[in-house]
LOVEXGU-440233 format. One record per atom (N, C-alpha, C): x, y, z. Coordinates in steps of 0.2 Angstrom, whole numbers, plus 5000, padded with zeros to 4 digits. Example, Ala and Ser with C-alpha at 12.3 -4.5 7.8 and 13.67 -1.06 7.14 Angstrom:
% LOVEXGU-440233
506649725039506249785039506649845039506449895035506849955036506450005039
//
This chain:
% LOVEXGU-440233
506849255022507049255015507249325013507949335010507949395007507849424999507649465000507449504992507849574991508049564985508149644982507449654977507549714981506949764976507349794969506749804965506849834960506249894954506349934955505850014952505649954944505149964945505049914939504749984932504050024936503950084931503450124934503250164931502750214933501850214928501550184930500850174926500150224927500050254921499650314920498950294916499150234914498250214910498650114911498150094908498050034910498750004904498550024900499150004895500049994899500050034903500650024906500649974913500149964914500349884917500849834916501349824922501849784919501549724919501749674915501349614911501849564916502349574919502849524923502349494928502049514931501449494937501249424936500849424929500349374924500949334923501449344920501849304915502349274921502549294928502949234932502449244936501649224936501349234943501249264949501649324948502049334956501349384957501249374964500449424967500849504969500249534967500449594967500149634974500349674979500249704985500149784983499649804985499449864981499349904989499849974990499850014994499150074992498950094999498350144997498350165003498050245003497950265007497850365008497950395010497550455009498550485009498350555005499150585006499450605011500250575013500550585016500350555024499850485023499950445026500550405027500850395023501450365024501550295020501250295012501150235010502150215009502350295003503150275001503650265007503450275013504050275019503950205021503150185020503250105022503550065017503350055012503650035007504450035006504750085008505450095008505850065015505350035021505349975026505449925024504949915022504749845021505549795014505449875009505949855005506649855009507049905013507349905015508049955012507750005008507850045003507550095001507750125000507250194996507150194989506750144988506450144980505950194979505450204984504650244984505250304986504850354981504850414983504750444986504850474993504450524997504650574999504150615000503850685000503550735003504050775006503550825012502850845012502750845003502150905000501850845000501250845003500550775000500450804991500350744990499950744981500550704977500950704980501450714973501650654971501350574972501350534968500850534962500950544957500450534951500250494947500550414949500450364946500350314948500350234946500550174952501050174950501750174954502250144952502350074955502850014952502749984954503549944954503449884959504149884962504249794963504649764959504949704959505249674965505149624967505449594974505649514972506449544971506949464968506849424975507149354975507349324979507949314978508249334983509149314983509649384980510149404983510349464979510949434974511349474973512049484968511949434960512249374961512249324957511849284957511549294964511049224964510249254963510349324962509649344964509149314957508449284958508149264952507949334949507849304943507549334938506849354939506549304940505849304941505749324947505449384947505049414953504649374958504549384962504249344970503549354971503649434970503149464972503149544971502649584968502649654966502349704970502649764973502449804974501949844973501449894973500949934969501050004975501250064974501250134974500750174974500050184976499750204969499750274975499250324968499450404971498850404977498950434983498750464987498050494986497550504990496850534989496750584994496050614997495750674999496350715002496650754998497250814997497050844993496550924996496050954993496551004989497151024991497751044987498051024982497950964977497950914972497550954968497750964961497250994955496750964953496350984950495650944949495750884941496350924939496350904929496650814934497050814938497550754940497150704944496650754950496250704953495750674949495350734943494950674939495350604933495950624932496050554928496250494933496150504938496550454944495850404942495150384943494850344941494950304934495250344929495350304921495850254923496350264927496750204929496750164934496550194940496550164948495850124948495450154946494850084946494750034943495050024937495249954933495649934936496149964938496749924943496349884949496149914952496049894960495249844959494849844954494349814951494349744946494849754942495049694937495849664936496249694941496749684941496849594943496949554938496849464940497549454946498149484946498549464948498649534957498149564957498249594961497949564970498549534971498149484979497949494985498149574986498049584994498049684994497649694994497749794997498049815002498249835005498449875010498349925010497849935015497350015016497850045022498350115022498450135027497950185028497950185035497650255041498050265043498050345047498250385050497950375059498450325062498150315070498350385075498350435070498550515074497950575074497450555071497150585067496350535068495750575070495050535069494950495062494650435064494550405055494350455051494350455044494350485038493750455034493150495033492650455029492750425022493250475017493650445011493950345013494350355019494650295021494250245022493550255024492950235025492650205019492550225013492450235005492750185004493650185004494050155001493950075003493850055010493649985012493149965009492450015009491849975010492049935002492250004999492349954988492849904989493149884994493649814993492849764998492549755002492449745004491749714999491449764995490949754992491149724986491649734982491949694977492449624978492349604986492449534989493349544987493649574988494449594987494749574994495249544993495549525000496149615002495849635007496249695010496449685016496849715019497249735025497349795027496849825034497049895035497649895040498049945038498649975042498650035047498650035051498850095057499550115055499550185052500350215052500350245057500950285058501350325061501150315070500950245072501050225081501550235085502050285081502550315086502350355088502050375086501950455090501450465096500850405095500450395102500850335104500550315111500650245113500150235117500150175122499950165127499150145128498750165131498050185130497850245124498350265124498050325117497950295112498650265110498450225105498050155102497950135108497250055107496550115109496550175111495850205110495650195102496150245101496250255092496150195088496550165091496550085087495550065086495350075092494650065093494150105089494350155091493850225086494050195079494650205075495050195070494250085065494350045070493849985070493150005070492950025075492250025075491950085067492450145066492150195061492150155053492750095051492850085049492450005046492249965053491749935049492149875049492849875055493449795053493549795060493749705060493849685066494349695067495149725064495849715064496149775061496649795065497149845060497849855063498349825059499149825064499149885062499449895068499849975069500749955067500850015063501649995060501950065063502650075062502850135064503550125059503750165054504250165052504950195054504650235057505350255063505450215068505250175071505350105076505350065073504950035068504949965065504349925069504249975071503449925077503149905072502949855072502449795068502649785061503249805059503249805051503349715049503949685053504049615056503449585052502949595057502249565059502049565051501949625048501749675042501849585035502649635036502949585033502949505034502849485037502549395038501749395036501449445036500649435033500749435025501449505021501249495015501649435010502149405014502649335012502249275012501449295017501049225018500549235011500549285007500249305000500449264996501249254995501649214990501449144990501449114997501349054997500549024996
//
């Protein structure tokens, strides 16, 4: 099935929530993940376009942005979105200012907490790098709020082999999950796979 994407807005308090979600039921997919794990580079895969912003310097998402996914392009593409994107800003980047990282709970925790239309998370980790105790935080509150999530292993190009199913292991065991695709956005390793787990949302 093909889709065009579309930048739908950038959301700073709950009042900016797109209302499109609720109003053509379409489930919403929420990226999360520590800075400059690679949430915008995946997102710009998956779409197949560079809608998400990315950026050498970690921090520098400030909001949720959030992104439309038509079915069908040009003339035939619908109106009524399929299914929405969610962007939200990046976490432990002690380089981030204090005034920015405290309002990110006024908005991200109602989000990720009461959000009705929001179907599936997607936690990414860094499979280059030891688990991350914040990464750790972020599951157990989807886990403990019964939220359906999916952890992600980013950047698997750069290890392989035995290196990277160690990691994969270390990565499961710290984390407390039976499961986490490894995706690579410069190969496209598992994004395929990626992509058929979040089209099984729609249905």
């Amino acid at each position: 099935m093909r889709f065009t994407p579309e930048f739908m807005l950038s959301a700073t308090n709950e009042a900016h929530f797109p209302v499109e979600a609720k109003t053509y039921n379409a489930p919403e997919i929420a990226f999360l993940g520590r800075s400059n794990v690679g949430k915008s580079s995946l997102i710009n895969a998956l779409l197949g376009s560079k809608q998400a912003h990315t950026s050498s310097t970690p921090g520098r998402t400030r909001a949720i942005n959030f992104f439309a996914l038509h079915e069908g392009s040009g003339d035939k593409k619908k109106i009524r979105p399929s299914m929405i994107f969610a962007d939200l800003p990046g976490y432990g980047y002690a380089k981030i200012s204090r005034s920015i990282s405290a309002e990110w709970p006024s908005f991200i925790e109602p989000y990720l907490a009461e959000r009705e239309t929001l179907a599936l998370a997607v936690c990414l980790v860094d499979t280059n790098i030891p688990p991350q105790p914040n990464d750790s935080q972020l599951i157990e509150f989807f886990k403990a709020m019964l939220k359906p999530y999916l952890v992600v292993g980013t950047k698997s190009d750069r290890i392989s082999g035995n290196v990277l199913a160690k990691s994969l292991a270390a990565l499961k065991k710290a984390h407390g999950v039976s499961e986490i695709l490894p995706v690579s956005t410069k190969t496209e390793a598992g994004t395929k796979e990626l992509w058929s787990r979040l089209q099984s949302v729609m249905e």
